[in-house]
Structure formats: C-alpha cells, structure tokens
Phi, psi and omega in degrees: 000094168274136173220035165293154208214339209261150218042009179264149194238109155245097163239189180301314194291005191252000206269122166254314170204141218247172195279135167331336193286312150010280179311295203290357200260282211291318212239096054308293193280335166297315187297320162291325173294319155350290199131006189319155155244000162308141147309158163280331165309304186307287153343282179316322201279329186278300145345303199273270160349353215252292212288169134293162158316118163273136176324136210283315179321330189266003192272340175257139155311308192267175181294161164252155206297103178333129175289344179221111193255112179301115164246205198276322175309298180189183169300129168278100217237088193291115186296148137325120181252179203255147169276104154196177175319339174289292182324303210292354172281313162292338188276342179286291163357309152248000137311293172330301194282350159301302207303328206269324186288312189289321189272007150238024175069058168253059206319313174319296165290353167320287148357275175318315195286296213267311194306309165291337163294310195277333171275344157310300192304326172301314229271326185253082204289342165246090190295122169286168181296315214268296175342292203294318206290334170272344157327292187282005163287345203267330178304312200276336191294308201296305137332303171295327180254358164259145232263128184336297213274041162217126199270190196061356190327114182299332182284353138328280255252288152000275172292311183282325163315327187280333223263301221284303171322289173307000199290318214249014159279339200257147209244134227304327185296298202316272209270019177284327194294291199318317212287319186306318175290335177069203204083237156253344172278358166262341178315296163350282190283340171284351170290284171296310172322315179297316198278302165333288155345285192289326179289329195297280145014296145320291190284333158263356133309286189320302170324281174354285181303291193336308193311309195309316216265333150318265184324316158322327177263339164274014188254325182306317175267018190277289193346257154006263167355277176308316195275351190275279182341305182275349157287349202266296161333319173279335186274337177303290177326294201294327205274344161273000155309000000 
C-alpha cells in the first residue's frame, strides 16, 4: 500500500476522465439555465434513471494509480492478489484512511485512499464470501463517518456501486447482515438495483421488438423466395415447349 503523497498533483490537468454523472449534472443546469421550468433535480434523476451503472473505473474524477512503478532497480509490476479475506483487509485500511483524511481534510491523501480503494475492487471482479464479509466492515466505517448531509460521497458513491454491480454474483448469507441493517447504504443499493431493473427492461423489449421485425423479414423473404421459384419454373416449362 503506497501511500506517498510527494511530487503527486491532483489537479485538473491529471483529470482523464471525468464521470458520467458530471456530464448529466452540467446539461441539468444548462437546461435550466435554457429557461426549462423542470428542476435541475428533477432533469438529473430522470437522466440517470435512462442509463446503466456507471463502471467502477469511471467512478472517480482522478486518474488511477499506475500498475508499474519505476524504482532505481528497474520497473516494479504490482502482482495480481487473490479475492480472499487477506484483499478485504486492505480495503478496510483504506477505508480508515479515506475516513480520517475526509474528516480533516487532508485531500490529497484523500484522493490517494479511494484511488487504492477503487483499484483493489476492479482487481475482485468475483468477489468471494470470505472478501465481501470483510468488505462489508470497510461499508459500514464508510457510511458511518461520512456525513448524510453531502450527497455523492464518492467513497460512497464507490461502495454501493461496486455491492450493486456484484449483487446478483453474491450469495444471500454474504449480504444479509447489511440488508438487515438498513440504512442509507441499502437506501443506496435499492436505488441503483432499481436502475439495474429498469435498464434490464428496457433492453429486453428492444430484443423483444428486433426478433419481431426479424422474423418479419424472414417471413418476407420465404415469400419472395417462392414467388422467385415459381416464376423460374414456368420460364423452365415455356423454353421446354
């Protein structure tokens, strides 16, 4: 876990990409600014609701942290670790250290803490039983110290995103103690699970309509076919006349 902070910058010019939610943020208040009579709340929640989940790489404003780290010896290759109970240790680790930096503003490192957080969690694309039960102490740390009354919290914003992606790899004992708890990280996952649904929904109409207009068109050319076949037959018939 590096967590040197010295010559690193997070500033704009380090920013690659910035999260969809952004983009849909910004064309909420341009429209309003328009002259829309919609809230901007209103605009975003309905946008947002349109979409898929966005991918946990995208979930952070700053970049993520290089997988090959230059030493004196040579380039350095941060091995692949196995999702087991050992990982889910470190994501508590850096859970703390998010939590400790947002409450004194210590931004940088701040930064740094969620950036090693969101690349462990890409690293456990099948989150194990033993992993997640340590997960969920890293949710609940997270949840606990950061304050209601700022929305988005990205290490928020983060953990349920990731619980919500995995839900339906993950097996109902793993996450029953969380659903049981209620709170605002289930506030969270009943949102996005809803978003998950509705995008489902969607997507098996639109197949639903394609097949038709398939079929429709293999019905068009069985047609074809036959009326091509029996004019070929009768033009057979006159030239054997």
């Amino acid at each position: 876990m590096d967590y040197d902070v010295r010559d690193r910058t997070f500033v704009s010019a380090q920013i690659k990409e910035k999260n969809d939610n952004d983009k849909i943020t910004q064309t909420a208040f341009l429209s309003t600014k328009a002259g829309s009579s919609v809230p901007n709340s209103e605009i975003l929640n309905e946008a947002l609701s349109e979409r898929p989940l966005t991918p946990l790489s995208r979930c952070l404003q700053v970049s993520l942290p290089a997988e090959n780290i230059q030493t004196a010896a040579a380039a350095f290759i941060k091995e692949p670790s196995a999702c087991n109970k050992g990982l889910s240790d470190i994501a508590l680790i850096h859970a703390k250290v998010y939590c400790f930096t947002h409450q004194f503003l210590f931004s940088r490192l701040e930064n740094l803490a969620l950036q090693r957080l969101t690349q462990l969690l890409l690293k456990c694309n099948t989150p194990t039983d033993p992993f997640f039960l340590g997960l969920a102490d890293a949710i609940r740390l997270v949840y606990g110290v950061t304050p209601k009354s700022k929305p988005n919290d990205p290490a928020r914003e983060l953990l349920s995103q990731y619980v919500a992606l995995k839900y339906t790899i993950l097996l109902e004992e793993t996450i029953r103690a969380l659903i049981v708890e209620g709170g605002d990280f289930m506030i969270d996952i009943t949102y996005k699970l809803a978003r998950r649904v509705s995008i489902s929904g969607t997507s098996t109409q639109s197949l639903e309509g394609l097949v038709n207009e398939l079929e429709m068109t293999v019905s068009r050319l069985e047609q074809h076919t036959e009326n091509q076949t029996y004019l070929l037959k009768r033009a057979e018939e006159e030239i054997l006349e």
